[in-house]
N, C-alpha and C positions, 0 to 999 in steps of 0.2 A: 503735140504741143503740151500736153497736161504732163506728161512725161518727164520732159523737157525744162517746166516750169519748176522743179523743185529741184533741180541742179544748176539751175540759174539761178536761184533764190542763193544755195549755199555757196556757190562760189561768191557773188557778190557779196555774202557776211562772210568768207575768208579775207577775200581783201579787204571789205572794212577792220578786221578785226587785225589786220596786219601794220595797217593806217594807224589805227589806234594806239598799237604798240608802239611804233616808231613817232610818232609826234612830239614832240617837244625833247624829246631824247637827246642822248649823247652817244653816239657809234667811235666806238677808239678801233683804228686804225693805224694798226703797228705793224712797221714791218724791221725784218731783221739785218739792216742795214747801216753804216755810221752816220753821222749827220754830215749832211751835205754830199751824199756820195749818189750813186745812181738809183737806189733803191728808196734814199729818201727825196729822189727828184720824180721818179714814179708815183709815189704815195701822195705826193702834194700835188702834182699839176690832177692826180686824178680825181682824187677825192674830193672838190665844189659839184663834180658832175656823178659820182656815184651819189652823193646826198640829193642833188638834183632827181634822180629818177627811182631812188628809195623811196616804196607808199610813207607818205609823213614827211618829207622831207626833214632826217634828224640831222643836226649838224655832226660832220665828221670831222673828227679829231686825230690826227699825224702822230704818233707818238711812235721812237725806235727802241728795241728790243736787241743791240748787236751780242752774238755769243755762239763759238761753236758750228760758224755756218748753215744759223739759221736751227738747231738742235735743239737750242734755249728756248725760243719764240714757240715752235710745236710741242717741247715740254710743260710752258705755260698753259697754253691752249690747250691740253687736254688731260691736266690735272688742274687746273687753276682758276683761269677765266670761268665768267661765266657762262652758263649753255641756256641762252637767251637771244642769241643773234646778232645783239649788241658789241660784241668785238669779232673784229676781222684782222688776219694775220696774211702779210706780202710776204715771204720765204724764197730764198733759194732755192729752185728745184732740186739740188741735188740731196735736200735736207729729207727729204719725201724716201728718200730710197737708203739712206744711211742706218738705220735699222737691218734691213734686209741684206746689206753689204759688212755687217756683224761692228760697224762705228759707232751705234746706239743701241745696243742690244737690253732690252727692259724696258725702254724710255716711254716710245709712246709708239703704239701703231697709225701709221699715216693712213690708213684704209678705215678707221674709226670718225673719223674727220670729214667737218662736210665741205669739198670742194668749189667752189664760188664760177672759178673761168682762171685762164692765163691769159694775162698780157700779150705775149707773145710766143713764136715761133723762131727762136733763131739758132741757125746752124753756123757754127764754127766751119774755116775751111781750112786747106794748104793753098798755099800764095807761093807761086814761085816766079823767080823774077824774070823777067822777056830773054836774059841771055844766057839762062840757066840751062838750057835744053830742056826744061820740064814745061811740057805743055799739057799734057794730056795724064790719067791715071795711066796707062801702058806704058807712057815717058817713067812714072816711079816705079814699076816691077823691072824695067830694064837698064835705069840708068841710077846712077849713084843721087840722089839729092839731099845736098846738106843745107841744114838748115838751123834756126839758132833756139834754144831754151832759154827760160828764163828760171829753172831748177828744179828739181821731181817734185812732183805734185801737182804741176802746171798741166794746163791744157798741152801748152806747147810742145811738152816732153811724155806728155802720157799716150795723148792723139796717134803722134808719127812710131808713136814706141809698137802700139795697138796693129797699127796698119803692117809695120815688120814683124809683129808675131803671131797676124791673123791674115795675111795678106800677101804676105812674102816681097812686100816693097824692099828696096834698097838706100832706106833716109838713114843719113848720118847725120845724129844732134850733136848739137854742140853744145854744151852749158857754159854757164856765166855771165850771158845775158844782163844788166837791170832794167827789164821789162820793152816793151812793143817798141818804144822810139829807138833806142839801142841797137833791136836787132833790123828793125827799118835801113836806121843809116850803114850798118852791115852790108844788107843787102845793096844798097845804093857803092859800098865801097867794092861792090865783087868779091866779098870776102864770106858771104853766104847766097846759095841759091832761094834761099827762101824762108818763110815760117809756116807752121801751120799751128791751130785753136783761136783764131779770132774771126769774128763778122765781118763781113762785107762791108758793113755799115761803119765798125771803127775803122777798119781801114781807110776805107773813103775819108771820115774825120780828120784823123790824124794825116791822110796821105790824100789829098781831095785828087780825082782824076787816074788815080792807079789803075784801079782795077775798069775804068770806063773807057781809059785810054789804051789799054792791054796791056801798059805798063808790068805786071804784076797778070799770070795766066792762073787761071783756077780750077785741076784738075779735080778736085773732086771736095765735096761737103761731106760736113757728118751733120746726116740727117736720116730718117724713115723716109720723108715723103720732100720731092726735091724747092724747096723757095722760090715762093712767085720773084725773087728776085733774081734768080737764076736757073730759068727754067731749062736751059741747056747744058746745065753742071750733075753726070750724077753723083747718085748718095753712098756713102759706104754702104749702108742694107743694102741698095739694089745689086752694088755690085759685088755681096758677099758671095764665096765658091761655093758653099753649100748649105744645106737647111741648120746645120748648127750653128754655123758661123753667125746666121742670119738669126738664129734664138739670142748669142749671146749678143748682137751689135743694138738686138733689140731694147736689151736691157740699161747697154751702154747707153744707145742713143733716147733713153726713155725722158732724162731732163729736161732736152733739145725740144720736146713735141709741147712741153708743158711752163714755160720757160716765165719767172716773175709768177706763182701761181696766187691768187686770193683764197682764201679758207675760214672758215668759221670755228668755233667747237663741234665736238659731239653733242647728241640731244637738243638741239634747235629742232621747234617743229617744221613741220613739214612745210609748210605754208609760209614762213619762212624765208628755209630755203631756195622755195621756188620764187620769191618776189625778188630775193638777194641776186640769183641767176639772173632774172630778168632787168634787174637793174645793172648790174655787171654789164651784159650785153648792152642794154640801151645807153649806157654812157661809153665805150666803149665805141660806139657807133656814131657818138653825138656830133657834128660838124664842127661844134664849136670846140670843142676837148681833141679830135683828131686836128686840126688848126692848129691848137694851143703844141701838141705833142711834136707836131712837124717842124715849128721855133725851138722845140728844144731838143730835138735830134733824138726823140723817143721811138724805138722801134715798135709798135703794134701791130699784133696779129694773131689776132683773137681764139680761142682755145676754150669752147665752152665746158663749164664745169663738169658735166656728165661725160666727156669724154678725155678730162685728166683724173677721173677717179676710177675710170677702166682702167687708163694707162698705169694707172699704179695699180689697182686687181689682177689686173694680167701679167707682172712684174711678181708680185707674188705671189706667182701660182705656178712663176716658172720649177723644172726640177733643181734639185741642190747641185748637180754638177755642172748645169749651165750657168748657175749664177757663181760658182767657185770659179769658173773660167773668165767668166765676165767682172771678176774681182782683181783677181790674178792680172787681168789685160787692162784695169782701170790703176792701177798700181806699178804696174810697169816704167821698167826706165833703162834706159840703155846708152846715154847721153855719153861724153866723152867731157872733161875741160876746155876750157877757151883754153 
């Protein structure tokens, strides 16, 4: 107990001292997103409940940052902002790795940066429609499935591109698409088997019942680890052919683990960051915030910050010719014209 007693002492003057800081404050909460789009609907319904379980309760302030895919907002943040604690940045995941994929080279290292938590976990699938013959992954290394793009760069055209040149599927895209409704009614016309790069969850939005009524079968996700939403779908890692395949899907799929992440600057104390994590979580968790999030069709599922700052450690630590592959098969496109 005497032992005991002077590390109870200092942590309770940490979190006073954390209290202290944040009271009466101003936390800007920017994320790198348009106004009104999904990232500034994240930033707003969450932030009453991140202030809520911030020591001090400071009032948090929404402000967007769009540029570059989220490249702007991490340039900010770790040349600029200050390293106080005081500003938090929501990013695109895929902004975290664009350095390491030679699109930001100089800018900012994302492994400088202290990680908060992800929002979410969500993996993109293939969607193929009930009278396509594609039911199963086995159905796409043996059967032709075509399916629609909405132009290189897309998920839509990179994904199935990835799978034919890592996987030996047989998808034929099709470009010219304008976006997810387009290639829906496609599929509804019999004029495509399918799509693949979107959620379960838009799906269902835009298509309520598809995917619940089988309308729409889902052989496989691109994920690490398979979604409580679909725990009988597997993941491209799992069913990579061999140990390299599975270094580079790792890399691929490193966004997907960490998806909507929160971050701070460099140089925030320590004490800090651990109250920012703990708030994270505990709003994150709050009844009244997952309620609010389920009215407005927010996906949650949480990602605590120590284990998106591995995911990008271990990202860059892979060798140069695994991530030259995993560049190479993120850039891919093979699409054909409508």
């Amino acid at each position: 107990m005497a032992l005991a007693a002077p590390l109870l002492i200092a942590g309770a003057a940490q979190a006073d001292a954390v209290s202290d800081f944040y009271k009466g404050k101003q936390v800007f909460f920017i994320h790198s997103g348009g106004e009104g789009g999904g990232y500034a609907t994240y930033a707003q319904t969450f932030a009453p409940y991140l202030s809520k379980h911030i020591p001090g309760n400071p009032k948090v302030v929404v402000q967007s940052m769009p540029g570059a895919g989220g490249i702007r907002l991490m340039q900010y943040f770790g040349s600029v902002a200050p390293k106080d604690g005081a500003y938090l940045g929501l990013v695109q995941s895929g902004a975290s790795f664009a350095p390491l994929m030679g699109t930001a080279v100089g800018t900012i290292d994302p492994r400088k940066l202290n990680w908060i938590g992800a929002m979410s976990r969500v993996a993109a699938v293939c969607a193929a429609w009930s009278t396509s013959g594609v039911a199963t992954f086995q159905d796409m290394l043996e059967k032709e499935f075509i399916v629609g793009s909405s132009g290189a760069g897309s998920l839509t055209e990179t994904q199935p591109a990835l799978l034919n040149k890592l996987y030996g599927t047989k998808i034929k895209i099709v470009s010219g698409y304008h976006g997810a409704n387009d290639i829906y009614l496609a599929m509804e016309r019999g004029e495509l088997g399918g799509r693949c790069g979107s959620g379960v969850q838009s799906i269902e939005i835009s298509r309520p019942g598809w995917v619940a009524s089988g309308k729409v079968k889902v052989p496989i996700q691109f994920a690490v680890t398979r979604s409580r939403h679909l725990p009988d779908v597997p993941t491209a890692y799992e069913l990579a052919k061999d140990d390299r395949v599975r270094e580079v899907m790792k890399l691929v799929l490193a966004p997907v683990e960490m998806n909507r992440p929160l971050f701070t600057t460099p140089g925030v104390p320590k004490e800090r960051i651990d109250a920012l994590r703990a708030a994270f979580h505990a709003a994150i968790e709050d009844p009244d915030f997952l309620q609010e999030a389920k009215r407005a069709r927010l996906e949650i599922d949480e990602n605590p910050g120590e284990n998106v700052a591995q995911i990008i450690a271990e990202a860059y630590r892979l060798p140069e010719d695994v991530v030259a592959v995993a560049k190479e098969a993120m850039t891919a496109h093979g699409a054909v014209s409508e």
